[in-house]
C-alpha distance (Angstrom), angle and dihedral (degrees) to the residues before:
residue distance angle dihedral
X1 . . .
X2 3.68 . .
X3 3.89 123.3 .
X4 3.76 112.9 -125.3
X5 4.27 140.3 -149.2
X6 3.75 85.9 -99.2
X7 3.74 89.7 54.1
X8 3.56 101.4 -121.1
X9 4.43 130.0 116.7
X10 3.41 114.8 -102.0
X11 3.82 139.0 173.6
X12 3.71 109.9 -75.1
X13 4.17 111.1 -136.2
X14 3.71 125.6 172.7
X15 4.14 84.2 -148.4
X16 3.74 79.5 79.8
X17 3.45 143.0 51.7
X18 3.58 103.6 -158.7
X19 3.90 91.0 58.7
X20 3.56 97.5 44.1
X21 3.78 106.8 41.9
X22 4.14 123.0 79.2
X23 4.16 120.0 13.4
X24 3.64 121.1 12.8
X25 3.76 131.2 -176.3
X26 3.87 142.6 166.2
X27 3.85 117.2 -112.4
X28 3.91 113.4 -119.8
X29 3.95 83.2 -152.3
X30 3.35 155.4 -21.1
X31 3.96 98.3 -56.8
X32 4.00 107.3 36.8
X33 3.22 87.5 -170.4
X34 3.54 92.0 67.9
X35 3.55 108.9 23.3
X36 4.01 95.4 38.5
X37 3.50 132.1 -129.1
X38 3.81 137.6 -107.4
X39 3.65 115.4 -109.5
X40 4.22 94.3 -175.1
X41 4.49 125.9 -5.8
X42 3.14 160.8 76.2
X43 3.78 110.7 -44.2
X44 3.67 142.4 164.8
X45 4.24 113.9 -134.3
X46 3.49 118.4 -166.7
X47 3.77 98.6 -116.2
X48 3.73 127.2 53.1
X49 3.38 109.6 -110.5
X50 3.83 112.0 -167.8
X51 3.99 136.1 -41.5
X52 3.12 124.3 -56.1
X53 4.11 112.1 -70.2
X54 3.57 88.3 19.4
X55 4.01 113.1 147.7
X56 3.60 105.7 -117.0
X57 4.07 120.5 -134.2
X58 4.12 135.3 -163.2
X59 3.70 95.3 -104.0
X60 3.79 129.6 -133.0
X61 3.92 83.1 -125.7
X62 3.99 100.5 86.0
X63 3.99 111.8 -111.3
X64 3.91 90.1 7.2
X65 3.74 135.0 122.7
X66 4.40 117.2 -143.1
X67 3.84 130.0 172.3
X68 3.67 86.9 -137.2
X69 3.49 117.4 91.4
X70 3.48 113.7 -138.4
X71 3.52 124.4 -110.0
X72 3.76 121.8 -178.1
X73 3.89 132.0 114.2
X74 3.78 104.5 -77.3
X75 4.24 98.0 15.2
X76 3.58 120.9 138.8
X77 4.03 112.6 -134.3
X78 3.83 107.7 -157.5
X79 3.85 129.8 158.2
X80 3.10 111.1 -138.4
X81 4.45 94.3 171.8
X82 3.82 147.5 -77.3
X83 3.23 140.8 -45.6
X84 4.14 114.6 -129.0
X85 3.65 99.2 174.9
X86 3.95 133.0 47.1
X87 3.84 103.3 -169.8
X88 4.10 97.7 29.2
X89 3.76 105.2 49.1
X90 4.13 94.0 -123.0
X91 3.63 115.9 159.2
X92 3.75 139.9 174.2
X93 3.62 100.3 -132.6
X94 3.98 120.1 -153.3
X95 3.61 114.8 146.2
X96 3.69 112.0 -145.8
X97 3.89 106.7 -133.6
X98 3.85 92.8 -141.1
X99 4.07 120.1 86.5
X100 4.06 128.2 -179.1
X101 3.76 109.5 -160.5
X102 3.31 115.2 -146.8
X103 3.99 126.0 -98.5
């Protein structure tokens, strides 16, 4: 999720810029308002993202996670960590806080 101007969580997406630049988290749950969201860890998605030591990318898939970096016109590339697990979706998450959009 990425945290917006308005202050609230939204779905990150490397289609756009204003969800994929500045703080991003992982939602502990369906509401992060309410269960909370983690900011840098160890967690466990529920989809595999890659293979093991994979770097891990915003996706162009809102709220998702992809070893692929995107890469068309007007995509946002950002790591965001590594994937430790290919069959359990674990990750270390630790969103870089640089971004190259895509010409």
């Amino acid at each position: 999720v990425h945290y917006n101007s308005s202050g609230n969580w939204q779905l990150a997406d490397a289609d756009d810029n204003t969800k994929s630049d500045g703080l991003l988290g992982v939602a502990l749950g369906a509401d992060a308002s309410v269960n909370g969201i983690l900011l840098r860890g160890t967690v466990t998605l529920d989809h595999d993202p890659g293979a093991v030591g994979d770097v891990l990318y915003v996706s162009t898939t809102a709220g998702d996670t992809t070893a692929t970096a995107p890469s068309s016109s007007g995509n946002i590339v950002r790591v965001i960590g590594y994937c430790l697990d290919a069959s359990n979706g674990q990750i270390w998450f630790n969103p870089d806080g640089t971004f190259v959009e895509v010409a």
